[in-house]
C-alpha angles and dihedrals in degrees: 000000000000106000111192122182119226131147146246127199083339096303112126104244134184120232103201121192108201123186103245122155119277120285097202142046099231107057109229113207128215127203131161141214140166132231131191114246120188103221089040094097093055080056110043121082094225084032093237113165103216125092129210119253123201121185129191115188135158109274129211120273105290111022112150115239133216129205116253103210116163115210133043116354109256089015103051115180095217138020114225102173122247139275136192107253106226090355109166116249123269094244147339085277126144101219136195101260121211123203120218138203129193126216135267106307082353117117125214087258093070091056087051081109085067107027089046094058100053086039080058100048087049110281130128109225130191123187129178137212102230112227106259096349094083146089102239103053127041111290121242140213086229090038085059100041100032090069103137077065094076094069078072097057099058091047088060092051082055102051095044092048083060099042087051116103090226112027086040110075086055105053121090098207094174081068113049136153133190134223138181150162126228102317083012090059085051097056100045086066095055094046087053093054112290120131136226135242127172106184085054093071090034080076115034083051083058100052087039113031091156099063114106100240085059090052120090109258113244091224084061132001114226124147129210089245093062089043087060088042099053092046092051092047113104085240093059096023095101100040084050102053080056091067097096102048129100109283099168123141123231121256106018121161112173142010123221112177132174121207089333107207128203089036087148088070085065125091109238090222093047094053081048087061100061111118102194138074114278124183127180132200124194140156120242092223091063109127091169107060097011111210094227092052097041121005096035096040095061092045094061081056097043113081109230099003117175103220129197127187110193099205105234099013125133149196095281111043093081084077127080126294117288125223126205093263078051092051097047091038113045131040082218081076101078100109114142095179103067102255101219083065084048089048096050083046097055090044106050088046090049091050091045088051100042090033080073103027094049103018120247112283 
């Protein structure tokens, strides 16, 4: 059994990953790399410079697939699916890739419910784990208030999967989509052309100090106040006067968000540019990225959106499945819809969108 240590709301947590039979027909494989990224130092707790890769893809007929639970071995707090380490590739296809981000002190391991679906219908997927701003590595004050960094992230991923002498060959980097959860879906929509704009947030957070996305986040308290500050401070100064800037990544060809948070930080005009299909998907009962606030806010901005409300759906049911160690041991566990029927929800919805963005594989 691989026992690899990661975090949740600051408690030190286990993601075990056990051998189990496949759960679905069609194998999904995993493999990892790791890229340089040039603001990553300023992010990372231990400034390392190297962020984490994961890559789904569909595997070759009888690879032989793994859980991925995330807690304690024996007692995980959330289900995930399971994927083939190091399986071989279905075919010799090149295939549309999607790039993933997770939300704010997620990894791209708590979004595999997502990412391991559309692996399985044919996508390649790549996620990252954004420096200190993930569950997995020490959270930081930059990692949380750098976060148009994290497009580049996720152009970086890109680039490294083709320039990798096995995942290469099968990603069609000339049709890419992008996909994201809460500060993911945030930053989707800067990787496919918005632009940032912090004093725009600053604001709106002033007039507004009770919206979620003002609040300091329980997975990582920062306040709006320290955010200034660190901006302001000679170490972040020059990465902060590059927020505004275009951060899009080549090639995409259809955005697909769910409860984007921090869509205050966004210019309405710049939002009213972008050229591809977006969709966005979010849950009515969400206190912690309000729609009104984020998701439909940027809809009223998007030309074309296609837009979803899931009636009774919150902030965290986006996540992976909780379990009921999960339930009596996180506050992430407060679904009242049940979340696979949230997740089905969410995917069908994704392979319908990039099934016409990207074209099926």
């Amino acid at each position: 059994m691989l026992v690899i240590h990661t975090r949740i709301f600051g408690l030190a947590v286990t993601l075990a990953i056990l051998a189990s039979p496949a759960i679905a027909q069609t194998p999904v494989g995993e493999r990892h790399l790791s890229v340089m990224v040039g603001s990553a130092p300023l992010r990372d707790a231990a400034h390392n410079a190297a962020v984490r890769v994961t890559v789904w893809y569909p595997a070759a007929p009888g690879a032989k697939e793994s859980r991925i639970d995330l807690g304690p071995p024996g007692k995980p707090f959330f289900v995930e699916g399971a994927s083939a380490a190091g399986a071989a590739f279905a075919d010799k296809k090149l295939r549309p890739t999607i790039l993933l981000s997770h939300g704010f002190g997620g990894t791209a391991r708590m979004m595999a419910w997502f990412g391991l679906t559309l692996a399985q219908a044919g996508y390649v997927v790549i996620g990252v784990d954004h420096p200190g701003n993930n569950g997995q590595d020490t959270m930081t004050v930059p990692g949380s208030t750098l976060f148009w960094e994290r497009a580049g992230d996720l152009a970086a991923a890109l680039k490294a999967a083709k320039a990798d002498p096995v995942i290469g060959p099968h990603v069609d980097n000339t049709n890419v989509g992008l996909a994201g959860f809460s500060l993911g879906g945030f930053t989707a929509l800067v990787g496919a052309g918005a632009r940032v704009d912090m004093a725009r947030l600053y604001d709106f957070c002033a007039a507004n100090p009770k919206d979620g996305v003002c609040m300091p986040q329980k997975e990582f308290a920062v306040t709006m106040e320290q955010s200034k500050a660190a901006l302001a401070s000679p170490e972040l100064s020059v990465v902060a006067a590059r927020a505004g800037e275009d951060h899009h990544i080549p090639a995409i060809r259809g955005v697909f968000v769910m409860a984007p948070a921090a869509v205050q930080a966004l210019r309405p005009e710049s939002l009213a540019r972008l050229s591809m299909p977006v969709a966005i998907l979010l849950g009515d009962a969400d206190p912690v990225a309000p729609p009104a606030t984020n998701g439909l806010a940027a809809a009223k901005a998007i030309p074309g959106v296609q837009v979803k409300l899931l009636p009774g759906v919150g902030h965290y049911d986006f996540l992976g499945t909780c379990t009921e160690a999960g339930r009596a041991a996180t506050p992430l566990c407060t679904a009242t819809v049940p979340q696979d029927r949230t997740h089905k929800t969410a995917t069908d919805m994704a392979l319908a969108f990039f099934g016409k963005a990207l074209g099926k594989p």
